[in-house]
N, C-alpha and C positions, 0 to 999 in steps of 0.2 A: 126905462129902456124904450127906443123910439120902434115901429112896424121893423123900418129897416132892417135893425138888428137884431130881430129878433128873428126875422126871417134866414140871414144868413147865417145865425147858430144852427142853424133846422136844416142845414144844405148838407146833400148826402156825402159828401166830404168832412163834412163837420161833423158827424155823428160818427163815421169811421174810427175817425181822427179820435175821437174819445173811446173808442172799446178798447180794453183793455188788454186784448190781443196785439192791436195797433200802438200802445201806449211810447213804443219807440221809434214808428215808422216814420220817416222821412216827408216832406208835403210832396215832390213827385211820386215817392211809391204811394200813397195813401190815392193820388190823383189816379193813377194807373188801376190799383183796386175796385178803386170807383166805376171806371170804365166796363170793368168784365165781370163784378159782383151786381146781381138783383135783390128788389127788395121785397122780401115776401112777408104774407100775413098767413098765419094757420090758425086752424080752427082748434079747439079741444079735441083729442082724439086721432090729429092727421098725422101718418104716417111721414117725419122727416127722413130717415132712412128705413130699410130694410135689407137685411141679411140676405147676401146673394155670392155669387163668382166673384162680381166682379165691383168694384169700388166707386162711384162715378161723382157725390156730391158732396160740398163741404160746404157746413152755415158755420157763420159768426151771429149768437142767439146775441142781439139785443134788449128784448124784453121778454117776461114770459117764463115758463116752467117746461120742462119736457123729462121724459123716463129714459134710459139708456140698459137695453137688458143684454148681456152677453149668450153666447150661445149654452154655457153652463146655468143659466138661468140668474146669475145676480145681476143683479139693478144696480144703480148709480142717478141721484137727481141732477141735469144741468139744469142752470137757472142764467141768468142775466148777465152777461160777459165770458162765457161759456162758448164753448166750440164742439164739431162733431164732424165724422168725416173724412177725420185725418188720414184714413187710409187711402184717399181717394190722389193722396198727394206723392202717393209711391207708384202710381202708372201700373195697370194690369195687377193690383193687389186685390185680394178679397174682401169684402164688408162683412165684417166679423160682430156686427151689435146692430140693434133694430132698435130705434128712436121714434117715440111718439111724444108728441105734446101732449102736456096733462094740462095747461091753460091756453089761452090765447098768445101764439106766439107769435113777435116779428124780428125778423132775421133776416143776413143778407146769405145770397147762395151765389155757388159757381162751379161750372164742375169744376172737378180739380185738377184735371189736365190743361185749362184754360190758367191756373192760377202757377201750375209749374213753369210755364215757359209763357207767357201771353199770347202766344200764338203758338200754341202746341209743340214745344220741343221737348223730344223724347232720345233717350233716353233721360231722366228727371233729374233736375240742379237742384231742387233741395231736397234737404233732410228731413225724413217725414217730422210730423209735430210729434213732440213730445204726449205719449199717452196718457189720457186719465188713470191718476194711481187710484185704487179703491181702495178704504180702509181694511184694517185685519179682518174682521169678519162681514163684509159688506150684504145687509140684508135683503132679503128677498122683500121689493114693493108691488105689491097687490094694484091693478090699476080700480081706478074706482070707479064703481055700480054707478049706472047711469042715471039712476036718482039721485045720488049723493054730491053735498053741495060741490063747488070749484074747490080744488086746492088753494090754500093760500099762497101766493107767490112768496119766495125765500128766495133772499142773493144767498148764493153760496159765499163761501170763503174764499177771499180773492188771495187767490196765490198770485203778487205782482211779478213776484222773478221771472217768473215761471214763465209769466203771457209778457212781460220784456224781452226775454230772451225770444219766444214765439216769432214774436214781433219785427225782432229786429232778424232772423232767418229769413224769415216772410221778404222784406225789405232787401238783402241781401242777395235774396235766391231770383227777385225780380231781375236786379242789373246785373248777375250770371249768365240769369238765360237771355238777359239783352244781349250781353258781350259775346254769347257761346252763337244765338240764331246770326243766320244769314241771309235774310228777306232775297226774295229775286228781283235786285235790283243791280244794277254796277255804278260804282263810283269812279269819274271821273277826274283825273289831277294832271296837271302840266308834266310832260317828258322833255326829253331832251331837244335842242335844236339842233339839226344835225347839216353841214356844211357839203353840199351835194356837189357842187363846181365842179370836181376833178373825176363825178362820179361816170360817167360818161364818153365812149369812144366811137368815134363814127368813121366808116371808112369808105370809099367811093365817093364823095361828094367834096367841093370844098368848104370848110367850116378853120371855127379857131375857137381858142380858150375864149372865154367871156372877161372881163374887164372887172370884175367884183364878185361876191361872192351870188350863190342861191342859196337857200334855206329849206329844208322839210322839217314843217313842227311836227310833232309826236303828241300822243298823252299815253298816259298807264291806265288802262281799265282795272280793278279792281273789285270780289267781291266782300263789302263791307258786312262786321254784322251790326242789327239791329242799334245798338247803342254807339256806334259811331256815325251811321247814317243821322239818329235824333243830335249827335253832337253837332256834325257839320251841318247839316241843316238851321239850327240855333246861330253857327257861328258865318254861315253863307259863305264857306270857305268853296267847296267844290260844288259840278252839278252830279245829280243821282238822276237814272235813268235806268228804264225797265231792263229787265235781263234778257235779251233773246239768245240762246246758243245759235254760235254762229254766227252774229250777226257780222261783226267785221272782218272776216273772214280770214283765209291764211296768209302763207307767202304766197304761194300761188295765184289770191286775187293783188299781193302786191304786185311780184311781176307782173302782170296783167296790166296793172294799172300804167305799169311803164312804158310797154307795147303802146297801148293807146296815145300815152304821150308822144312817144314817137310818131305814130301816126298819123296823130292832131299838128304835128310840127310840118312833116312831110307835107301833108296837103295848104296849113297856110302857105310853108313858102312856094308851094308850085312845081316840085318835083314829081316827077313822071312815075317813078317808079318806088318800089319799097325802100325803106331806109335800113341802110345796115349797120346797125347801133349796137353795140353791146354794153353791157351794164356790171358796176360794181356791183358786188353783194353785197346786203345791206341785211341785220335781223329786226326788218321790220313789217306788219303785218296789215292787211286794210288795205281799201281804193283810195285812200285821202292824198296819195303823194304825189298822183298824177298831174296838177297841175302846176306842180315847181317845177318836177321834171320836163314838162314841156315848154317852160320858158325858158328852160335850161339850154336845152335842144334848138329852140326858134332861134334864140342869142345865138348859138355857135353858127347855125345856118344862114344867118343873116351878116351883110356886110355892113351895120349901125352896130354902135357901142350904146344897147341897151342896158345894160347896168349899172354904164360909167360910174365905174369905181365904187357902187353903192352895196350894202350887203341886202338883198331883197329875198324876206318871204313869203309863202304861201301855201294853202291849203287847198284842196277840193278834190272831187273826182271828177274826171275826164274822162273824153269816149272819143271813138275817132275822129270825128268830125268836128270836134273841137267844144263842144257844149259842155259846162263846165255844175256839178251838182253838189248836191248836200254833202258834209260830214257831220263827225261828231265831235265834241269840245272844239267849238271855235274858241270860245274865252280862254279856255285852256291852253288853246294852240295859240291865242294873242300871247300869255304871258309868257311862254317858250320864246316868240317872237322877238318879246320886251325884254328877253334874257339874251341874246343874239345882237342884241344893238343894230336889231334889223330897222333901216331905213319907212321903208314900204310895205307894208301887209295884205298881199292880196285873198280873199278868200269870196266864198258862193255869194250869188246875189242874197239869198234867201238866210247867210249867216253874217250878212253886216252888222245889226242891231247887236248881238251875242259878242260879236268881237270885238265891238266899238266899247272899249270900256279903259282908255286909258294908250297910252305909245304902245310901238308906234301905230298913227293912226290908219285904220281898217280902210281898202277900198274894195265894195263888193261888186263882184265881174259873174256875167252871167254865159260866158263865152272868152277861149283862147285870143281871141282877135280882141276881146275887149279888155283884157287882163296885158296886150302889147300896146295898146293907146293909153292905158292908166301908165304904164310904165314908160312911155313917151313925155304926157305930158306932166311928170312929178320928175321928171330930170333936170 
């Protein structure tokens, strides 16, 4: 057998992977294990549990001997593929048995609130372990006089079923509490493209329909739990992004976002006074719409046929003055776009690289005035 391989038998994956506890677990749960299990060594005599309120640690004994005495006073030997703890896996339960090693023991630990949900979900997705049975009359073990030689170490009697079944709970109770958590993050996916053209009425001013369509992309925010974020991540299907409450805010910042259009239009073309627009309802949410509806707007107030004939869309937020910012899901909002059989895709300067990933192709506009020369000179 060459160093190499011998080294990666010895990887703490690979020794998992062999307890007999594990004997059915999968190589992601086994990976995952790995991550939140340590690896401890104890002395003869050290205290693995002790009898209290409250329940907090669970070993998988690897090697080694240790005592298990209940509060009635019988004993019980674990030895080598052995476990202990299990109560720790019921959340808020009491440790009803006090464990000492009677040899040198090495073991993996976690608490067990870390091993119910990997990141602490509670109420508890699995079923505690299966309890040590003790025989009919299980005797009382003396621990032994500090002169007296070591115990000899004894495998116990491997109940395989037993730590199969374990095993595969264990494995099972993982990608529960993956499917069940909901990390704070939101997922991101394409929405609809939504056809704005008609959205729009203005009155006082001369103006006219536009000659093609506008577009406002959309996306769905969503929050994912843990096991589907690790899926689409694998799969690079969507983006994931931190959770802020609130961040995109209501309808109230949509309308908003329209006002501004509006008055990003007003001032390109050169009108004196406020514009008197009024607006479709729309159930949509966010500042991102601002900058389709101002092209919207410019188009009608303008005597050029900026659209000519073309379906054009775009993203961003807009302020009065016409300075055009960040959203979120620009790639998202490309393929709403590419769903649209939109010509033209205007979006932020700072979101081109994001949205340039395929038809139609992205031009990024840092400014209303620069978002009516892209669409000038792509006619």
């Amino acid at each position: 057998m060459s160093a190499l391989t011998a080294v990666r038998r010895d990887t703490k994956c690979d020794r998992l992977a062999r307890h007999p506890v594990l004997a059915t677990a999968t190589a992601p749960a086994v990976r995952a294990l790995a991550a939140i299990l340590d690896e401890v060594t104890l002395a003869p005599g050290t205290a693995l549990l002790d009898a209290g309120p409250l329940a907090r640690w669970f070993f998988l004994i690897e090697d080694g001997d240790a005592e298990a005495v209940d509060a009635t006073g019988h004993a019980r030997r674990l030895g080598t593929g052995d476990y202990c703890g299990e109560e720790s896996l019921a959340l808020r339960a009491s440790q009803r048995v006090t464990v000492t090693a009677l040899t040198e023991v090495r073991a993996f630990v976690a608490p067990g609130r870390d091993l119910v949900g990997l990141i602490g979900v509670a109420p508890p997705v699995l079923a505690p372990l299966p309890r040590h049975r003790p025989s009919a009359a299980p005797p009382r073990i003396s621990r032994p006089p500090a002169t007296a030689a070591r115990p000899q170490p004894r495998r116990p009697r491997a109940s395989w079923r037993r730590r199969a079944v374990v095993g595969a709970a264990i494995a099972g109770g993982l990608l529960a509490a993956a499917a069940r958590y909901h990390p704070p993050v939101v997922m991101i996916t394409p929405g609809p493209a939504i056809d704005i053209t008609n959205d729009v009425t203005i009155t006082g001013v001369p103006n006219h329909r536009p000659h093609g369509r506008y577009i406002l992309t959309t996306v769905h925010l969503t929050r994912p739990s843990f096991l589907a974020v690790t899926v689409n991540r694998i799969r690079d299907h969507h983006d994931v992004v931190p959770f802020v409450r609130g961040a995109t805010g209501g309808a109230a910042v949509f309308d908003g976002s329209r006002q501004a259009a509006a008055e990003a239009a007003r001032r390109d073309a050169g009108l004196p006074t406020p514009l008197n627009a009024t607006f479709r309802h729309r159930d949509v949410v966010g500042p991102s719409g601002g900058l389709a509806y101002a092209l919207l707007i410019r188009d009608m107030l303008s005597d050029d046929d900026w659209a000519a004939g073309r379906t054009i869309a775009a993203t961003g937020v807009i302020t009065g003055d016409g300075t055009v910012g960040l959203v979120i899901g620009a790639s998202e909002k490309a393929a709403a776009a590419r769903r649209a059989h939109s010509a033209v895709f205007l979006v932020p300067w700072d979101d081109f690289v994001a949205a340039s990933r395929g038809n139609p192709p992205a031009i990024g506009v840092r400014s209303l005035q620069d978002a009516i020369r892209a669409l000038r000179a792509a006619s």
